[in-house]
N, C-alpha and C positions, 0 to 999 in steps of 0.2 A: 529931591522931590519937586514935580510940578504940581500949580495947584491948577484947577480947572476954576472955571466963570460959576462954579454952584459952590465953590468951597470945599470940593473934593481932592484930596491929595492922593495923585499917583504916580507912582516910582518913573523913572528915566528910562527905563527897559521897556515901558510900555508906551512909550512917545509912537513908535510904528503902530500899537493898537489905534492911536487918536488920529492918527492920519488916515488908516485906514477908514474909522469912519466919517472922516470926513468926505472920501473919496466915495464912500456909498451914500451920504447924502445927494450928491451930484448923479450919481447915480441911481437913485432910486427918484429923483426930479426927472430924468432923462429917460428912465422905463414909463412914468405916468403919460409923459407924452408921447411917448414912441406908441402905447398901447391904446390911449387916446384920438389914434388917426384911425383905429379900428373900431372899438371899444366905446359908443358914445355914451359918457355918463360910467357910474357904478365905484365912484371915488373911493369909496368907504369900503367895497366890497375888496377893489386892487391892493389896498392898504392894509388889511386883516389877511388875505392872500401873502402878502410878501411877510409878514410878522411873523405866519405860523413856519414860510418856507425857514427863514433866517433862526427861528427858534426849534426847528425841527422837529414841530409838529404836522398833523394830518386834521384835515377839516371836513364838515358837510356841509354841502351847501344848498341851501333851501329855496326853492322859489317856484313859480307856476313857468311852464312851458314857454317858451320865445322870449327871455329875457336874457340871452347870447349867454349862458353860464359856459357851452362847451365851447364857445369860440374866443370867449375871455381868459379860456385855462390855457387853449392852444397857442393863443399870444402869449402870453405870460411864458408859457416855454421855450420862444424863439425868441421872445428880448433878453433870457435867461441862456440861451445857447443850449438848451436840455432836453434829450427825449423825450416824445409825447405819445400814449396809448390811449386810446379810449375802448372801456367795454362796456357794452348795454347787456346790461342784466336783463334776466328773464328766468322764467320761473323752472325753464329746463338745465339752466345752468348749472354745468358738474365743478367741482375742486380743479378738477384736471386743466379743464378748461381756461382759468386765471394763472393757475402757479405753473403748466407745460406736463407734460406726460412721459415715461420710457415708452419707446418702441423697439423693436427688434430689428437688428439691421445686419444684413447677411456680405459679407466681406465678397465683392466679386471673384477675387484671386484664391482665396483660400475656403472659401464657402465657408466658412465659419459665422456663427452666426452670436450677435451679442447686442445688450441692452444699449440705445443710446437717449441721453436726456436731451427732448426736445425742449425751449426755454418756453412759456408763455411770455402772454402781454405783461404779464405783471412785471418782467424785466426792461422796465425804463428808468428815467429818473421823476419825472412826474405823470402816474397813473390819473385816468379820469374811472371813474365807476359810475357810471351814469343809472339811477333810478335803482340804489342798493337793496330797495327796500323790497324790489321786485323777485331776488332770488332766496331762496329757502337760508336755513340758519346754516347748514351744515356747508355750504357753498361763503357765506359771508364769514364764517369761522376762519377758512382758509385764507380769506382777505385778510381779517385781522391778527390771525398768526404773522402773518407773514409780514404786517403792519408792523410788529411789536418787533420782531427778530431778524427785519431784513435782510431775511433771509428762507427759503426754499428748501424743505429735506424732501427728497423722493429716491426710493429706493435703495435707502439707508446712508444715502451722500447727502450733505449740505452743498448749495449752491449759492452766493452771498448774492443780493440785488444790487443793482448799480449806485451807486453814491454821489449825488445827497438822492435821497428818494423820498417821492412825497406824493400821497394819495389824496384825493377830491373825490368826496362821493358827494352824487346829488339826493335829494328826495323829492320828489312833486306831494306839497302841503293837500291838495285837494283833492285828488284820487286815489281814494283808498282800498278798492274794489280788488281782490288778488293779489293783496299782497304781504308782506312779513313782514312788518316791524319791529326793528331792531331793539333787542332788552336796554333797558338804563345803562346796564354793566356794559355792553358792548360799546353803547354810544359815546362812554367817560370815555372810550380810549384815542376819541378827537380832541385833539384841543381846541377848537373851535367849531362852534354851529353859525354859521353865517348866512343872514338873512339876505333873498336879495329881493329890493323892491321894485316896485313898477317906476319907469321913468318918469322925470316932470312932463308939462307939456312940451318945454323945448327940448328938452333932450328928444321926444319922440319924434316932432317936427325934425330933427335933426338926424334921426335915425332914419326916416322915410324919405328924406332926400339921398343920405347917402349909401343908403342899401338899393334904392331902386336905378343908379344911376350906372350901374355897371363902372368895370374897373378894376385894378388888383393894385395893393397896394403892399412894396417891401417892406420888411421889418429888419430895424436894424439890431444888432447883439449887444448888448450893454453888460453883461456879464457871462463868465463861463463859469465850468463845472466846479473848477478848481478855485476861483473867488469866492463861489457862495460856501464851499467848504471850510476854506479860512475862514470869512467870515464869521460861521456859525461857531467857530470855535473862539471867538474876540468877542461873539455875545454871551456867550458861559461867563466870560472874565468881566464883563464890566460892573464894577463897585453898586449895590444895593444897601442904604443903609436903612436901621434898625426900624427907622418909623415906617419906611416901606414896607418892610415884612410884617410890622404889624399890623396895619392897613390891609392888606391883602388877606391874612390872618383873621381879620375882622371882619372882613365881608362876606368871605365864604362859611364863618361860623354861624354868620344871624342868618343865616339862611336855612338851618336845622330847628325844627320846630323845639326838637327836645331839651336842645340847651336853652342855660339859664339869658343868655345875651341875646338871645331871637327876639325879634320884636313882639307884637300881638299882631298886626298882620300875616306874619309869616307863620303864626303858630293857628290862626285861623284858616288860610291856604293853602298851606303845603304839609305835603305827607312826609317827603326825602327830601334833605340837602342834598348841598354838594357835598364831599369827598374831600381826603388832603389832595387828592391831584390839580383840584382846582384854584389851591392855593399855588400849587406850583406851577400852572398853566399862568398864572395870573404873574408871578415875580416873571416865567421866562418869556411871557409877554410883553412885559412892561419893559424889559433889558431890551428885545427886538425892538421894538418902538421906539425906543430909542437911539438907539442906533440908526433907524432908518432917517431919524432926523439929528443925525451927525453928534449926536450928546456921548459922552462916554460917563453917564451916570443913570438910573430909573428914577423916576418920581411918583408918587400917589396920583399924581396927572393920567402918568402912564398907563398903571394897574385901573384906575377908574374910566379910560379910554377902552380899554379892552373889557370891561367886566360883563358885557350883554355877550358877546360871543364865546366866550368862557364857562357862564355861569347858567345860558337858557336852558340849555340840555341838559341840566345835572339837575335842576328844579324838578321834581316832581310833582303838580297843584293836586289838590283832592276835588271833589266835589261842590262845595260850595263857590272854588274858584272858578269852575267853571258855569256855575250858576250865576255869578256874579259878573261874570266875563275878565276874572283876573287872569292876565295870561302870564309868562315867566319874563317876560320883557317890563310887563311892570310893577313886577316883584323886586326885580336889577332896578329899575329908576327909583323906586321906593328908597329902598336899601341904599341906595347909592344918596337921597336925600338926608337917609337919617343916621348915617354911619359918620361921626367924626371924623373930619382927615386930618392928622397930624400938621402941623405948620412946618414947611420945608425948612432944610440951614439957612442963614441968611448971605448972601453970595459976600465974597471977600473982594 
């Protein structure tokens, strides 16, 4: 047995897990800056980004128009070596359209004539869906089947999606005018709602000098298809122990009015918690996050890092929170004040 710098002991067989992520730390240091020569600003947003790709989750990402969300996704997929689709939704948007269609195709030699499946966009390894909110339910159905099951049935064949596969929808917070908003149930099945905000002054100083100056700039590859796959499968394996889970356990409960552990805020603000999913959004977040920062253990650190992008979308406030102006963001900081965190091992 080795022991690690927290006091965790792990078997000899998984010495290649520890290396590996030590290998994605340098790497994950190496994509912030490679994306950083495009990308000015949005630290926070890059970082929630790689957690969910590494934990194999799917995110929304929220924000007002011009804050580069679709050119932050496109990098992100060429420092990653991975296909990139973008679709803009809209309110004419059929099923067929995302997941690809049969058509009929007639054999020139033999005239014979037979179904063949043409792929959609949705066959990359990271979709963008831009402005999801725009297309009808029975079209965003399609998306999230295909989200859950990665995979395509048309025409009685299953067709599998490319591997790792990973969806980004946006929403625009402000214009609401024509369009669907997606039920609570649909939205659980992101593991992350990611805010993204407006830049400081110097980032935008920084952005108006280097967007107006013309120029194209390479990106280099920091990882492929087949690393992030290993990968995601070395964050399943890294050791959680007990106080984490109950930590994580504890956050997402006081967030249900009806339980006895809810606080009074929460039983005065909100209608729905969250869900067990967000318990386990929350451990297989804190495993990525980990990882990304070369640890081969989770900590309460971790789960408490990620618990705003986890936990906003599964909040539902009632009416007096919005009276009050409590939003779910500071429902999570509340919570996050008054929730116990267990005291970590003490390092060996």
């Amino acid at each position: 047995m080795t022991t690690t710098s927290h006091g965790i002991s792990v078997p000899r067989h998984e010495q290649d897990d520890l290396e590996a992520l030590k290998r994605l730390r340098g790497a994950y240091d190496a994509m912030r800056t490679e994306i950083g020569r495009v990308v000015i600003g949005q630290n926070d947003v890059i970082e929630e980004l790689l957690i969910a790709i590494f934990a194999r989750g799917h995110c929304v990402l929220v924000g007002v128009p011009g804050l580069a969300k679709t050119l932050l996704v496109s990098t992100l997929s060429r420092t990653l070596s991975l296909s990139f689709k973008r679709i803009q939704f809209t309110p004419d948007l059929m099923p067929a359209d995302i997941t690809g269609t049969e058509l009929i195709q007639e054999d020139k030699v033999t005239r014979e004539r037979s179904f063949v499946f043409v792929h959609g966009p949705i066959f990359a390894n990271m979709l963008l869906a831009d402005e999801i909110n725009r297309t009808p339910p029975k079209t965003q159905a399609a998306l999230l089947e295909a989200m859950q099951e990665h995979a395509v049935t048309a025409g009685g064949r299953t067709y599998k999606l490319p591997e790792p596969f990973f969806v980004l929808a946006t929403q625009n917070p402000i214009e609401q005018e024509g369009t669907y908003p997606m039920p609570e149930a649909q939205l659980d099945r992101f593991m992350f709602m990611i805010s993204v905000a407006y830049p400081s002054a110097e980032e935008e100083l920084a952005i108006m000098r280097a967007t107006t100056a013309g120029g194209h700039i390479d990106i280099t590859e920091k990882l492929h298809a087949e690393d992030i796959l290993g990968l995601q499968d070395i964050v399943r394996r890294i050791p959680v122990g007990d106080h984490v889970f109950q930590y994580a356990m504890a956050l997402t409960r006081a967030t249900r009015p009806n339980e006895p552990e809810a606080p009074d805020f929460v039983k005065e603000f909100v209608s729905w918690g969250a869900g067990p999913r967000a318990s386990q959004y929350l451990i297989l977040g804190a495993k990525a996050r980990s990882a990304l920062y070369g640890r081969a253990y989770a900590t309460t650190e971790d789960v408490a890092a990620i618990a705003k992008p986890v936990l906003r979308h599964r909040i539902l406030t009632n009416f007096n929170a919005e009276a009050e102006g409590m939003s779910s963001d500071r429902i999570v900081d509340r919570l996050l004040e008054k929730t116990p965190r267990p005291t970590e091992p003490k390092t060996r």
